[in-house]
C-alpha positions in Angstrom: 54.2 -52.1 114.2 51.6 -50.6 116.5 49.1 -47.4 116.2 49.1 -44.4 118.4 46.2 -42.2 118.3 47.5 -38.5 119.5 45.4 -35.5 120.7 42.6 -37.5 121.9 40.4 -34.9 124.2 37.1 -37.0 124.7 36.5 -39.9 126.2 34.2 -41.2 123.0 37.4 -41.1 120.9 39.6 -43.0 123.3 37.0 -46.1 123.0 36.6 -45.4 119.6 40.6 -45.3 118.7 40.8 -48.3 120.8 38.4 -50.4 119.2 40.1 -49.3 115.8 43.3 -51.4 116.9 45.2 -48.6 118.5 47.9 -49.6 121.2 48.9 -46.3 122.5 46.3 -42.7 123.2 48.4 -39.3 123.0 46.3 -36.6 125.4 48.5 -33.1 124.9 49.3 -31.0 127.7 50.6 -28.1 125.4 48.5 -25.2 126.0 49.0 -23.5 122.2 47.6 -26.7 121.1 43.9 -27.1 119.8 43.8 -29.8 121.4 44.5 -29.9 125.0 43.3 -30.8 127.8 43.6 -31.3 131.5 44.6 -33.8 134.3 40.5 -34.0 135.3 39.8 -34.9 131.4 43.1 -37.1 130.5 41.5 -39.1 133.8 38.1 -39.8 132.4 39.9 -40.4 128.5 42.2 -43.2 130.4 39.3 -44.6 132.0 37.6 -45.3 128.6 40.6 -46.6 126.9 41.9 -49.1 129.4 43.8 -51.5 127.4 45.8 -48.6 125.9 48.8 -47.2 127.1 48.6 -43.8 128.1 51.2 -40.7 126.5 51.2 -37.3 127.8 52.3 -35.1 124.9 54.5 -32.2 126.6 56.6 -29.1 125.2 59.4 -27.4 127.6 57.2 -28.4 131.1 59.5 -27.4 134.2 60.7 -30.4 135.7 58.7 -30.0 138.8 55.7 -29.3 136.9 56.4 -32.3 134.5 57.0 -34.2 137.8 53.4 -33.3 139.4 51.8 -34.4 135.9 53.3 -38.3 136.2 52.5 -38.1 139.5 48.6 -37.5 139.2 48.4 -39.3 136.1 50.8 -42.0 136.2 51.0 -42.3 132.5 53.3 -45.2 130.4 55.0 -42.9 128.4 56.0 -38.9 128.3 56.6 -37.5 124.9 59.1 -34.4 124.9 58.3 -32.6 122.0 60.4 -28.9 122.2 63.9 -28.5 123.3 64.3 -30.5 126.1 68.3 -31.7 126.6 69.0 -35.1 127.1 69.8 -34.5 130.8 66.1 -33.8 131.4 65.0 -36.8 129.6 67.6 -38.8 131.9 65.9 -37.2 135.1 62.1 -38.4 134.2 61.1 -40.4 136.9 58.2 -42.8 137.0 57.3 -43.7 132.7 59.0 -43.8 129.4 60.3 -41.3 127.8 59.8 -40.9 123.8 61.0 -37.6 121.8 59.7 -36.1 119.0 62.6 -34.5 116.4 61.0 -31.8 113.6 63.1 -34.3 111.4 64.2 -31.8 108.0 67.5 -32.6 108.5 70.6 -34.4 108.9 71.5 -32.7 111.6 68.4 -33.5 113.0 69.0 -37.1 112.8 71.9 -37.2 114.1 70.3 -35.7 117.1 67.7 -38.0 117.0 70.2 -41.1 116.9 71.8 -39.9 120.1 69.3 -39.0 122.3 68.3 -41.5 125.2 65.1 -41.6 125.1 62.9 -45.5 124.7 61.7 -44.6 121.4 61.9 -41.5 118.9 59.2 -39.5 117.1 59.9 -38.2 113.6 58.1 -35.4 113.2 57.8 -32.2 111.4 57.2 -29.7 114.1 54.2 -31.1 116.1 50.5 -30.1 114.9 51.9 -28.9 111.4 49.9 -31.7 109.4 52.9 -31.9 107.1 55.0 -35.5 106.7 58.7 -35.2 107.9 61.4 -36.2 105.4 60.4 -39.7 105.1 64.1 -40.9 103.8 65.4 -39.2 107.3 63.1 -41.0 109.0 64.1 -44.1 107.3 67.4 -44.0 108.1 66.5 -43.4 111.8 64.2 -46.1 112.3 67.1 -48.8 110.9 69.2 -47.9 113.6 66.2 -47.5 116.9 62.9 -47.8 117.2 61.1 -45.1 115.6 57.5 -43.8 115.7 56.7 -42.0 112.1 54.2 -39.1 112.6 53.4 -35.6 110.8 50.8 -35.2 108.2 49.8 -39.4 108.4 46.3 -39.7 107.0 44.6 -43.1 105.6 45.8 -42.0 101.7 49.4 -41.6 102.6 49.7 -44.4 105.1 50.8 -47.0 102.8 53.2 -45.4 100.7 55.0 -43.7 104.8 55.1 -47.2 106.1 56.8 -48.5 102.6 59.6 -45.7 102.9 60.1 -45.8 106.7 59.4 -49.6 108.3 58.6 -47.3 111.5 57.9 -49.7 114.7 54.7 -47.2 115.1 52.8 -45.0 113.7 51.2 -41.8 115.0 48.1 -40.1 113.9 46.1 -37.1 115.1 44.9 -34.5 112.4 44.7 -37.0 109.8 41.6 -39.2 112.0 39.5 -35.8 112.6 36.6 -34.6 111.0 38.2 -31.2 113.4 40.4 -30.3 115.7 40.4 -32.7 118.6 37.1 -34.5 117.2 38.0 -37.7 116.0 36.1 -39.4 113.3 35.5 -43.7 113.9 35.2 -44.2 109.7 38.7 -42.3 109.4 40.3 -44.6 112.4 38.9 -47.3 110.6 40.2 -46.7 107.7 43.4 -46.2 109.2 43.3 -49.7 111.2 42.6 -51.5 108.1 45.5 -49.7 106.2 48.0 -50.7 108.9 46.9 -54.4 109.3 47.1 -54.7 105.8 
């Protein structure tokens, strides 16, 4: 099980969430978000998080456009996270494709089973701050590999990973002190929650 530290938008954070035992930085390119950024910045976040692999968090991005963002940034992995078919995740070109599922249903699982993507996010709506149905998500991350997100802090950590046995984990809100401002005793908290 590895760590992905989402909605990183300073450089200071990347090192920080890196030395904390995260494998994977999330830098958002969703402009409702608190918490995005641009290319220029997602550059200089890379640059201080090198042994990380890098995921651009996108919602509904044209293809072209989604196209011109791999191809200045050259990131590992893109994470779809609106309502993006599973022809447009069969036409990414050039990293990984993850997708994120608002996962209140079983309906929604069974989406989330068939969707080719490399791995799935169970979510609750991206940026909410509230967990998804954990059972759901168990059930999902049986059958493929599964990243658990939504509402993760360092108090809730142990009892998600107990009801889920996600492959990752994904944190954002619950590792800020604010909005896009990361704070290092929170990561660490959360690194020494997941190693244990």
């Amino acid at each position: 099980m590895f760590l992905k530290i989402c909605g990183i938008t300073r450089p200071c954070d990347a090192e920080a969430a890196a030395a904390a035992g995260a494998r994977c930085i999330g830098m958002i390119f969703v402009p409702s978000s608190p918490r995005c950024i641009d290319v220029a910045r997602a550059r200089e976040i890379r640059a201080a998080a090198p042994g990380c692999r890098s995921v651009c968090v996108v919602r509904d991005l044209p293809p072209a456009a989604l196209e011109a963002l791999i191809s200045a940034l050259r990131p590992d992995v893109v994470q779809l996270h609106g309502s993006e078919s599973p022809e447009y995740a069969r036409a990414v070109r050039g990293a990984e494709v993850w997708k994120a599922f608002d996962l209140a249903s079983e309906a929604a699982l069974e989406a989330a089973l068939a969707f080719p993507a490399a791995m799935v996010v169970a979510d609750s709506g991206g940026g909410t701050g509230r967990p998804c149905r954990w059972d759901l998500a168990g059930k999902l991350a049986l059958r493929r590999p599964t990243v658990l997100a939504g509402g993760l802090c360092a108090e809730n950590l142990r009892a998600a990973i107990a009801a889920v046995r996600p492959a990752a984990i994904d944190i954002s809100g619950g590792a800020e002190s604010a909005p896009g401002i990361k704070d290092r005793f929170k990561l660490q908290q959360i690194a020494e929650r997941i190693q244990s």
